[in-house]
Every structure is written in structure tokens, then in C-alpha cells.
C-alpha positions as a printed Julia matrix, in Angstrom:
266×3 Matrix{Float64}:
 22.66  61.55  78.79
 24.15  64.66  80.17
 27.22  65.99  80.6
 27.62  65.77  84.37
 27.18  62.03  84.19
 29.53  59.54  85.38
 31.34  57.77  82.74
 29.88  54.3   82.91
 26.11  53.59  83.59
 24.17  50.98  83.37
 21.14  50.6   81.04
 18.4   48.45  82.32
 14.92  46.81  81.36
 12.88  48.41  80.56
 15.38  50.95  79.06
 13.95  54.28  80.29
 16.89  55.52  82.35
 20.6   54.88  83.02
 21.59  54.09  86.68
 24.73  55.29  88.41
 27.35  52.17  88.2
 30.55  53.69  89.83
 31.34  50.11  91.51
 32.44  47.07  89.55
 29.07  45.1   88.39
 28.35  42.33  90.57
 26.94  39.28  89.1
 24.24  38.33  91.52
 22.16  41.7   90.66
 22.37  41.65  86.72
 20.16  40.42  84.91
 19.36  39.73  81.23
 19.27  42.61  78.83
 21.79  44.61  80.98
 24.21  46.58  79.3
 27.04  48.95  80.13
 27.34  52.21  78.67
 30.74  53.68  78.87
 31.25  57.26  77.58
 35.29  57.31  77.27
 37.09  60.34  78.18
 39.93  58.3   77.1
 40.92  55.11  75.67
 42.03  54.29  79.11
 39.0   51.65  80.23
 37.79  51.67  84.0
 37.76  48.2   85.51
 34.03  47.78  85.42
 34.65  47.78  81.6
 37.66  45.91  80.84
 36.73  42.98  83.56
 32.68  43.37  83.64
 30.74  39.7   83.26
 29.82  37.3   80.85
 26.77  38.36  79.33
 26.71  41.84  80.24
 26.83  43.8   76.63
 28.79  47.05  76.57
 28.35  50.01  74.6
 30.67  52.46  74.25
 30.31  56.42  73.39
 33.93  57.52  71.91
 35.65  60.87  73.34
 35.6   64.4   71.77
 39.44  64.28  71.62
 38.45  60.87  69.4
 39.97  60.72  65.62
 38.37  58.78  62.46
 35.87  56.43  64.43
 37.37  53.44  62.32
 40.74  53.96  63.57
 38.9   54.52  67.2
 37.03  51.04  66.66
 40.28  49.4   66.42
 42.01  50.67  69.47
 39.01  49.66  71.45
 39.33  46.39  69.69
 43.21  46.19  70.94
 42.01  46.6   74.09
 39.99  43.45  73.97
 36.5   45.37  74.73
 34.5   43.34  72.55
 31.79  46.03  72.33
 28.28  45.69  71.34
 28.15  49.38  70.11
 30.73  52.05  69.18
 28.98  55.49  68.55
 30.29  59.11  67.74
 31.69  61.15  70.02
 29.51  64.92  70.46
 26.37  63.5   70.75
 23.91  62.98  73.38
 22.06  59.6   73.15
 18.71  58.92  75.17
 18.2   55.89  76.85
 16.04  54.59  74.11
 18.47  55.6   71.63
 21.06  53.22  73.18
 17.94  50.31  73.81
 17.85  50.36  69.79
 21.32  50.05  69.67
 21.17  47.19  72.09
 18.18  45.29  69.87
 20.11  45.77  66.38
 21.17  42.68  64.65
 24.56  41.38  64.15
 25.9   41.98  60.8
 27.81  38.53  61.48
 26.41  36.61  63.61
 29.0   33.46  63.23
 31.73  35.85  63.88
 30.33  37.86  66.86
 29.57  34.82  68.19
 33.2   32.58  67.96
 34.92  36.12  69.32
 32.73  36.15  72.37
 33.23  32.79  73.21
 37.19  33.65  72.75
 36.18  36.64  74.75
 34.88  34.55  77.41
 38.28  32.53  77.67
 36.75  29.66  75.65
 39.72  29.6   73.19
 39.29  26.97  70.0
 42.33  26.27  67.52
 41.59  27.65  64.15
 40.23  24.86  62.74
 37.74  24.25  65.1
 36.45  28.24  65.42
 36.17  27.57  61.17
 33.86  24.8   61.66
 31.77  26.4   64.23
 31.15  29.67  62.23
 30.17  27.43  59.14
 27.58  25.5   61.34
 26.18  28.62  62.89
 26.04  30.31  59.08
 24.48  26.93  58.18
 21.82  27.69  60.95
 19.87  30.11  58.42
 18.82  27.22  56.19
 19.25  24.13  57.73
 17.67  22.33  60.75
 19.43  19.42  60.86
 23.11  18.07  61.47
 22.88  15.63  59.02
 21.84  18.57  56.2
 24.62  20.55  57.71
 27.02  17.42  57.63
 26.39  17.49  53.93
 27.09  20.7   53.25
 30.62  20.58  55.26
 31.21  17.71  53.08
 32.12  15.33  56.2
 30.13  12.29  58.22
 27.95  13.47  60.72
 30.04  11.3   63.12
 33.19  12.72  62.32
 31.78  16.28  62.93
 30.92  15.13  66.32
 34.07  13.02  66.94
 35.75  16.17  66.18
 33.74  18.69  69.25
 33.92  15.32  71.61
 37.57  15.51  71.24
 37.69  19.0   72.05
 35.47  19.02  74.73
 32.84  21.13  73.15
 28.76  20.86  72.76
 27.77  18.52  70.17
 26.87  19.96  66.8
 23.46  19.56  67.2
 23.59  22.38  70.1
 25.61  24.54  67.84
 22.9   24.55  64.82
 20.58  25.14  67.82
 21.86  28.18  69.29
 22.3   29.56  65.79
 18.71  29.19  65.18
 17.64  30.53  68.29
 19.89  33.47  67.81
 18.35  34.41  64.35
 14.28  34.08  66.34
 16.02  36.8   69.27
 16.89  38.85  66.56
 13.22  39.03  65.25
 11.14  38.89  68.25
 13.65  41.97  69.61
 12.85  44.06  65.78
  9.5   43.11  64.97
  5.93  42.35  66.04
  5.1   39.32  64.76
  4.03  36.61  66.93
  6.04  33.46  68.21
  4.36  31.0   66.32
  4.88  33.31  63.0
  8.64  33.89  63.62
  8.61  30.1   64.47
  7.01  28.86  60.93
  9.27  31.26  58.88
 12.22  29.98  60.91
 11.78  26.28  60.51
 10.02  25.52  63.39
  6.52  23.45  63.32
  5.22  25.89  65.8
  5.42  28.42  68.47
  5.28  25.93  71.19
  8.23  24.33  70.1
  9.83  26.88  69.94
  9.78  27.97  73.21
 10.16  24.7   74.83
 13.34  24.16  72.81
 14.53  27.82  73.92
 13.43  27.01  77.21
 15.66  23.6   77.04
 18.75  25.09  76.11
 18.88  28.37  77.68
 16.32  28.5   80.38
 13.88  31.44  79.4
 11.2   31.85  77.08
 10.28  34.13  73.7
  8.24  36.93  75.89
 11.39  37.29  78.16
 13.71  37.42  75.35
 11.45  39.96  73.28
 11.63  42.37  75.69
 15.25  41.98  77.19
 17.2   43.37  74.47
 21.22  42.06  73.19
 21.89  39.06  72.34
 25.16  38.3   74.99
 23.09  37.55  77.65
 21.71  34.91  75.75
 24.28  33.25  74.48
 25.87  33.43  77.82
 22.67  31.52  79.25
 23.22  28.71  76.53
 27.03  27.96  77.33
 26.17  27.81  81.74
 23.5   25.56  80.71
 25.83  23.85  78.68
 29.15  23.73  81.4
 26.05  23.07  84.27
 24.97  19.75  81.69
 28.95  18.74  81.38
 29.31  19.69  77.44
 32.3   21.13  78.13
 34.81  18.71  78.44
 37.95  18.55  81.39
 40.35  20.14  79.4
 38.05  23.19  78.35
 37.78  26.12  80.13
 34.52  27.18  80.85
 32.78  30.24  81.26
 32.43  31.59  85.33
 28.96  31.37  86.31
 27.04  34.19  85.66
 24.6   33.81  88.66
 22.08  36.83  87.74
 21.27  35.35  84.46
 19.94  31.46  85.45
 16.62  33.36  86.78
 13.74  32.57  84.33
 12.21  35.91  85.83
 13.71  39.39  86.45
 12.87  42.11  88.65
């Protein structure tokens, strides 16, 4: 990245160069794996990073003028950001440099998850944002909602009485989504083929796998290999399930995100 670039770009599939983005992101043209890539001259975000789209990851390059990053992590974080990345200020990162960024697991996956659905205006009482980062912790080693039922030590119908009544998915969607989150991680960091990340991952094989990820998200393993993050995903899983009604009346739901229901992208 050089010095004479604008201050936000846009990083694209397949992550060889950043593209000028000095309008506000429109949905209809994104598609998944698209991230932001803001390189602050101040802590003072441009509009087409404070209000960019669902699903559209943002990583963020901190100014010279920039103290202890820590203390720079948490103004960003004031400013309700919710980055993917947060790198040091004086250096020059290529666009494959930023791609690995993009492709690096979360270190908390429950957590980055509840905070981008609060991100998304899909607020949950504190109870209920608990319960949903147990069950996508529980995704690791369980496959099942009764196994996870157990291990919350309640019914399986009083788990589900209790996302009914808040007009949520059922849990079954939430293991889901955890699992598929965890095979995203390792189809974006490794080579191993579908059917192998599917066996290690509790699945009986590759092709269900991919029909399930298909089913709940609308795009299959070789897309989400190569189209790096993990927002985009999970933003494809909640429209799919607003679009199916799983969100009841009195929830909020995410704005469609129009350039990520496309099972293909340019």
C-alpha cells in the first residue's frame, strides 16, 4: 500500500490489489470475502467505515500519531467499529498481507460472533447472549441439541421455548452455524479436502457437508475456501434465517445484504 493512497480501499477476491472506494459501499456490488481497509489518519472514521454493510469485514491500519496499540484498540472499540483487524501503524502491508489477516481465525469465536450480531442491531438481553455463546462453544464437540441440552443442564424444550420467545433461530441453527464456522476456518488455513475437514468435524461426509452449508447459508465449501472472513458468512446465515421467518415480530433483523444471496461472484 503506498503512501499516496486514499484512506479506505477495498480488498477483493482474489486479493491481489486494493481498489479505490472513495464512495460509501453499495450493497448490490459486494460480494463475499470483501473487506474494507481503512488506514486512519485519525480516530475520526469516514462514513464508509462507521455505516458500511452487514457482512463487509473491516480492517483497520492505526495512524503514526497512534499511542500503545492496546489503548488504540479500545478507542476504535468506543467507536463501535467492530474490526476484523487492527495492525501497527508505520508499516506498509501488501494485499496478501491483509488477505492473511482476513483468513485468520477468531481467537473467540462465541464472542466475535454475539458482538456482531449486537453490531448488526440484533440486540439479546444478557441472559440470552450467555446462552448463545455456550451453544456456539458447545459447537466444537457436540452435534446435537439434545448433547448440548445436557451440558446446559436444561430440557431441550425449554432451550427452545426460551429462543421462540425471543424471536430467535431455534437452537438447532445455532449449534449449526457454530459448526460451520469452525469448517470456514479450516478450509480458509489449510489444504485438506472437504470430506477430510468434514470427518474430523463430525460430519459423515463431505457431501453433507456442503448440502447442509448450502441449506443454511446458500453457498458451498469451494466458494467459502477461497472467499476469505468469516462476516460475510455469518451474515448469509442470519438473511437466510429473517428470509425463512426465524426471526420473530418483535426482533429486529438484519437489512438485506443484497450482494451476498449470489451463490456465484464475479
Amino acid at each position: 500500500m503506498k503512501s499516496t493512497a486514499p484512506d479506505v480501499q477495498l480488498l477483493r477476491y482474489p486479493y491481489r490489489d486494493l481498489h479505490a472506494c472513495s464512495a460509501f459501499p453499495g450493497r448490490k456490488w459486494l460480494q463475499p470475502g470483501d473487506a474494507l481497509v481503512w488506514e486512519a489518519q485519525s480516530m475520526e472514521a469516514p462514513r464508509s467505515v462507521s455505516e458500511r454493510p452487514g457482512g463487509l469485514s473491516l480492517i483497520v491500519i492505526l495512524p503514526e500519531a497512534a499511542g500503545d496499540i492496546s489503548e488504540s484498540r479500545e478507542v476504535i472499540g468506543r467507536l463501535g467499529l467492530r474490526p476484523h483487524g487492527v495492525l501497527p501503524p508505520g508499516s506498509r502491508f501488501s494485499p496478501e498481507d491483509l488477505a492473511e489477516v482476513l483468513r485468520r481465525p477468531s481467537i473467540d469465536l462465541a464472542a466475535d460472533a454475539t458482538e456482531y450480531l449486537r453490531w448488526r442491531g440484533i440486540h439479546l438481553g444478557r441472559g440470552t447472549v450467555r446462552l448463545v455463546r455456550n451453544i456456539l462453544d458447545l459447537s466444537a464437540d457436540l452435534r446435537s441439541v439434545a448433547a448440548a441440552s445436557r451440558s446446559l443442564y436444561v430440557s431441550r424444550r425449554a432451550l427452545g421455548r426460551h429462543m421462540s420467545s425471543r424471536g430467535l433461530p431455534v437452537p438447532s441453527h445455532w449449534l449449526q452455524i457454530g459448526r460451520l464456522l469452525r469448517v470456514l476456518y479450516r478450509l480458509q488455513n489449510t489444504t485438506e479436502s472437504v470430506g477430510s475437514v468434514g470427518l474430523s468435524l463430525g460430519y459423515p461426509d463431505g457431501f453433507s457437508l456442503s448440502n447442509q452449508m448450502e441449506r443454511l447459508t446458500g453457498h458451498r465449501p469451494s466458494l467459502v475456501r477461497e472467499r476469505f472472513g468469516w462476516e460475510w458468512f455469518f451474515e448469509c446465515w442470519l438473511r437466510r434465517e429473517a428470509s425463512a421467518g426465524n426471526f420473530g415480530p418483535s426482533r429486529q433483523t438484519p437489512t438485506p445484504y443484497e450482494g451476498l444471496d449470489h451463490t456465484t461472484a464475479a
